[in-house]
C-alpha positions in Angstrom: 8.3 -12.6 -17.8 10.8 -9.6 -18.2 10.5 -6.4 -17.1 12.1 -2.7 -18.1 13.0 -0.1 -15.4 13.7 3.5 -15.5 14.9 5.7 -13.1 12.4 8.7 -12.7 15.3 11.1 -10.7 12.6 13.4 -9.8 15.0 14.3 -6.6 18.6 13.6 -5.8 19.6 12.0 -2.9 15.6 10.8 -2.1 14.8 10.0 1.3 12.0 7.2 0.2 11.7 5.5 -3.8 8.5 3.9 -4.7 8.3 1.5 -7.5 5.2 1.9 -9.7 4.4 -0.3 -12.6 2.4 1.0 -15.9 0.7 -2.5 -15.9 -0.6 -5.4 -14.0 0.3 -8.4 -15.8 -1.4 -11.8 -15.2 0.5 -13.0 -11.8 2.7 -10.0 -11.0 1.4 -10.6 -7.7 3.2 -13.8 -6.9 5.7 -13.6 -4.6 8.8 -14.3 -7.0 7.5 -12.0 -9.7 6.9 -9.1 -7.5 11.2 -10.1 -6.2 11.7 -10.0 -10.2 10.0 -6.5 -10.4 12.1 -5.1 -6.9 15.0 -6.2 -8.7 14.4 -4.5 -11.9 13.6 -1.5 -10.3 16.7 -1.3 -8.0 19.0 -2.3 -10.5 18.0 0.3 -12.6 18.2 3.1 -9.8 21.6 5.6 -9.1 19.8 6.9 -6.5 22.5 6.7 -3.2 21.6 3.2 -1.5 20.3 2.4 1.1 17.6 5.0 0.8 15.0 5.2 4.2 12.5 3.9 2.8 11.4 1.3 -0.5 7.6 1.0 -1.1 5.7 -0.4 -3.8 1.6 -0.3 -4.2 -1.1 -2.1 -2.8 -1.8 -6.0 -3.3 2.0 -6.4 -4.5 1.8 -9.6 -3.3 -1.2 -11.8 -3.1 -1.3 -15.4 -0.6 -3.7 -18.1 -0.5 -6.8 -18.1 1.7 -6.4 -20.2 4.9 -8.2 -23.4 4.4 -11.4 -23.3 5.5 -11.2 -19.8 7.1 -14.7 -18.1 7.3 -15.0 -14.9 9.3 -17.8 -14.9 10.6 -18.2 -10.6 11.2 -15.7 -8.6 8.3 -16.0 -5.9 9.8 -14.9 -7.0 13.5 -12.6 -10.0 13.0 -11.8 -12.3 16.3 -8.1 -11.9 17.0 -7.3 -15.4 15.7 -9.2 -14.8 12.8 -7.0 -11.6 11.1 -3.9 -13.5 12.3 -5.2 -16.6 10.5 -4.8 -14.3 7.3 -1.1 -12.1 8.1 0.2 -15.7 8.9 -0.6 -16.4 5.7 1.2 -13.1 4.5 3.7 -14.0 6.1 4.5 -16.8 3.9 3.7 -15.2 0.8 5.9 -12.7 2.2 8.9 -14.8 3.2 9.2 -16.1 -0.2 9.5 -12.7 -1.6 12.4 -11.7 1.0 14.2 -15.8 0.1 13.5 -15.0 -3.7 15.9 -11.8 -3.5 18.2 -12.6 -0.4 18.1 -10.8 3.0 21.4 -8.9 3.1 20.7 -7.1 -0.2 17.4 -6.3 0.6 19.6 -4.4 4.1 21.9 -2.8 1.1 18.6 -1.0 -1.0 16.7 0.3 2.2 16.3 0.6 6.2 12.2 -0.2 5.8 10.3 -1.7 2.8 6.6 -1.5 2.5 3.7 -2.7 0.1 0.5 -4.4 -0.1 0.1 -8.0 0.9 -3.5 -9.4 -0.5 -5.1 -12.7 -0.6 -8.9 -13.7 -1.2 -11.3 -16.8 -1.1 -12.2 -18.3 -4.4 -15.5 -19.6 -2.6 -16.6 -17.1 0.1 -15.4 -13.7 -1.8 -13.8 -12.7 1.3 -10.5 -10.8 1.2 -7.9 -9.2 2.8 -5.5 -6.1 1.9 -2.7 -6.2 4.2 0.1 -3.8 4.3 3.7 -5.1 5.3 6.4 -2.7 6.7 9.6 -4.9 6.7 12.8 -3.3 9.2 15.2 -4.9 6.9 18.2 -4.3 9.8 15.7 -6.0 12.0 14.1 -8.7 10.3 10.9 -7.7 11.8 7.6 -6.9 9.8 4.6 -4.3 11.4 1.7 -5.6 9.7 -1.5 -3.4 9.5 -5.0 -4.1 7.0 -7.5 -1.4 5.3 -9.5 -0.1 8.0 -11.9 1.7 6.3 -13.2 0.0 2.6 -15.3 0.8 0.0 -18.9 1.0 0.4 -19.0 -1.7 -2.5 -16.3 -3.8 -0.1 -18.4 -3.8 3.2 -19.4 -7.5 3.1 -16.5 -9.1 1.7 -13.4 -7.0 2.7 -12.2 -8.6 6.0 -11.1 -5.0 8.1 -8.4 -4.3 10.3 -10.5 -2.8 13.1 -7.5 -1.7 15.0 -6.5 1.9 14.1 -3.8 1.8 16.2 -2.0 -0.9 14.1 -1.6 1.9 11.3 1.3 4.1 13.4 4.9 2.8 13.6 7.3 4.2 15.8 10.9 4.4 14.8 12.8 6.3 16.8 11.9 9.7 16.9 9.7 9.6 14.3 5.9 8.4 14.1 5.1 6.8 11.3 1.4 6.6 9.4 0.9 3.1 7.4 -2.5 3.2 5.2 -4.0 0.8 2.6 -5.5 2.3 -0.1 -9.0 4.3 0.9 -7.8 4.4 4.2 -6.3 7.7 2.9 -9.8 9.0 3.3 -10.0 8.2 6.9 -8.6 11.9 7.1 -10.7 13.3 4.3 -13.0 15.8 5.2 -15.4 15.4 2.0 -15.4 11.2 3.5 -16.6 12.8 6.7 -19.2 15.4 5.3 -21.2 12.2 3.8 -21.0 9.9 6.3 -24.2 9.5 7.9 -24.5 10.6 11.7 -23.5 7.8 13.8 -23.2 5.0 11.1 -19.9 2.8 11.4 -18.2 5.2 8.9 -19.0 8.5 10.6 -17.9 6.4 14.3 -14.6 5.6 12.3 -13.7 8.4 10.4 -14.8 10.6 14.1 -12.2 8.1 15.8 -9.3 8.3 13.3 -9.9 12.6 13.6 -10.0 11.8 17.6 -6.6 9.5 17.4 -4.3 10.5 14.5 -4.1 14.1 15.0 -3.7 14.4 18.0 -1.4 11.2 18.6 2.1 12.4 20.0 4.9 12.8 19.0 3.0 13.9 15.9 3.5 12.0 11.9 6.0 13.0 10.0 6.0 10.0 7.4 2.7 8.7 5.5 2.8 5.6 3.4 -0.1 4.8 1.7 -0.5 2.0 -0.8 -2.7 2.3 -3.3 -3.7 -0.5 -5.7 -3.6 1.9 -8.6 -3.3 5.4 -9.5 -3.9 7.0 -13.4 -5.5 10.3 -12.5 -4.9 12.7 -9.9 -8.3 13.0 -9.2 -8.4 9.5 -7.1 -6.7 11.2 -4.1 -6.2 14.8 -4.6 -9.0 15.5 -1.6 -7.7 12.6 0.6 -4.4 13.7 0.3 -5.5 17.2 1.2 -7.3 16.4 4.2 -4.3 14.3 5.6 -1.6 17.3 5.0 -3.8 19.7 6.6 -4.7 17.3 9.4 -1.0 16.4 10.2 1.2 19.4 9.4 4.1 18.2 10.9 4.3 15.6 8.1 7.9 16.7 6.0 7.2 12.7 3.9 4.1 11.8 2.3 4.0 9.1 -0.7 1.1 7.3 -2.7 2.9 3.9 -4.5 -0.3 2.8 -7.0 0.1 1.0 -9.8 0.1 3.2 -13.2 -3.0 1.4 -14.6 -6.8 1.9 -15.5 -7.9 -1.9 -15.3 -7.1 -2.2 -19.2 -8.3 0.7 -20.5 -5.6 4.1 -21.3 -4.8 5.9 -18.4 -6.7 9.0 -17.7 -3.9 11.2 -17.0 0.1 11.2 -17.8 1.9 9.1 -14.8 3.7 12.6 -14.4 0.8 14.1 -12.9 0.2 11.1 -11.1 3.3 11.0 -9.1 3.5 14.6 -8.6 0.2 14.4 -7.1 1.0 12.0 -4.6 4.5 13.2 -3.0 5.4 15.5 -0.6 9.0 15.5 0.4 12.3 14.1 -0.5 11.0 11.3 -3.0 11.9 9.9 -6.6 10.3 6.6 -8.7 11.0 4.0 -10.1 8.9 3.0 -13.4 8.8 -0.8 -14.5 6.9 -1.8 -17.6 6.6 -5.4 -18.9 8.9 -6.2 -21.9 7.8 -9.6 -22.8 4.3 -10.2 -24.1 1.7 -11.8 -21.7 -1.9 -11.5 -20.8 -2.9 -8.2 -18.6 -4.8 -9.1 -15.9 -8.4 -7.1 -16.1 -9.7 -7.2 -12.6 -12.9 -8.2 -11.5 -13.1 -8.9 -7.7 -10.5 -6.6 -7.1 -11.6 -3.5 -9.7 -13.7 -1.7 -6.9 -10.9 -2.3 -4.2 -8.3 -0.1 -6.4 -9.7 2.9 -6.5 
């Protein structure tokens, strides 16, 4: 499988460069093909190297379930449970970071982040994972969606910490969401949520924690599966820049892609819709024929 890249240059000098494919072919998300796509993309870019911050979407990578893992409560995983499943990340992961070498992975950026998935062929359970890699470091921060899709309730194994979504480096606080954990801050999100159901006692927690959590964000990753409209996080994105004002970097990484069918709206709506700040893309399309994955399981969890 080949791949094309163009450099976007929506900014010079960006602080953070997101690669975003216009597909998602049949195995992207192994780990060596998603090391191919990273090295399209940065091969391609004149942006000044290293940059802060490298992210890509949402279920970049995928691993293999743990054998024989059933957790037994999604929505409240036991400790040894969720690190049953980023231990398994973590391998996907590594093979990714071997694939395109550690020292030039240091020479495109300080932090790299995108989605890390995986899923049970005979339970349905899954997991969406988000990796931040410190490349100087060598260290990962590893969080999970915290708040899924209605249609993901029973399957979708949560990351019931929201605490594990906020990275300090430095001086600066960071904000690391999955996908529709964007709407953990979206004031439509809270409006219909029942009183007092699990979603209202989230979404009521994340108002009670992020917010007001000091120093306050000025960098939010989130890491969408896929984005071909505006539309999918225009009022999430607007809840989370009004909630967090002191945020100067904001950036949505999805996939340019409507499951198979043409994209609802030109990708340069899309991007401009979800950036704030100092950022430029990346755009990698498939050059070589192969099957396009249509996804099934995974169709809700994208949007």
């Amino acid at each position: 499988m080949k791949f094309k890249a163009t450099y976007l240059r929506e900014i010079n000098a960006p602080e953070l460069l997101r690669v975003v494919t216009d597909s998602f072919p049949e195995d992207s998300d192994e780990p060596e093909i998603a090391s191919d796509i990273f090295v399209t993309a940065m091969e391609a870019c004149d942006a000044k190297l290293p940059i802060r911050f490298l992210q890509g979407p949402g279920g970049f990578i995928r691993f293999p379930w743990p054998h024989h893992l059933h957790v037994s409560d999604v929505s409240n995983p036991t400790s040894s449970e969720f690190l049953a499943l980023t231990n398994a990340g973590i391998i996907a992961f590594d093979q990714f970071k071997k694939a395109i070498g550690l020292n030039k992975l240091r020479s495109w950026a300080n932090f790299i982040s995108f989605g890390v998935d995986g899923a049970s062929s005979d339970t349905g359970q899954h997991s969406e994972l988000v990796f931040l890699f410190d490349t100087a470091a060598d260290s990962v921060h590893i969080t999970g969606k915290s708040y899924p899709t209605s249609q993901q309730e029973r399957k979708l194994v949560r990351q019931p910490d929201l605490k594990s979504h906020i990275l300090q480096l430095g001086s600066e606080s960071v904000l690391v969401l999955g996908c529709h954990d964007l709407n953990l801050l979206s004031n439509r999100a809270l409006r219909n949520s029942s009183p007092g159901s699990w979603r209202n006692r989230v979404l009521k927690a994340a108002r009670s924690l992020f917010p007001r959590y000091s120093p306050a964000f000025t960098v939010v990753l989130q890491h969408p599966h896929t984005c071909d409209t505006p539309r999918s996080w225009s009022t999430a994105w607007s809840g989370v820049l009004q909630a967090l004002p002191a945020v100067r970097l904001a950036s949505g990484a999805g996939r340019w892609w409507n499951n198979g069918d043409p994209q609802r709206a030109p990708i340069s709506d899309c991007l401009a819709a979800t950036a704030h700040g100092s950022i430029s893309t990346v755009r990698v399309s498939i050059v070589t024929a192969c099957r396009q994955k249509r996804l099934t399981k995974y169709k809700v969890a994208t949007k």
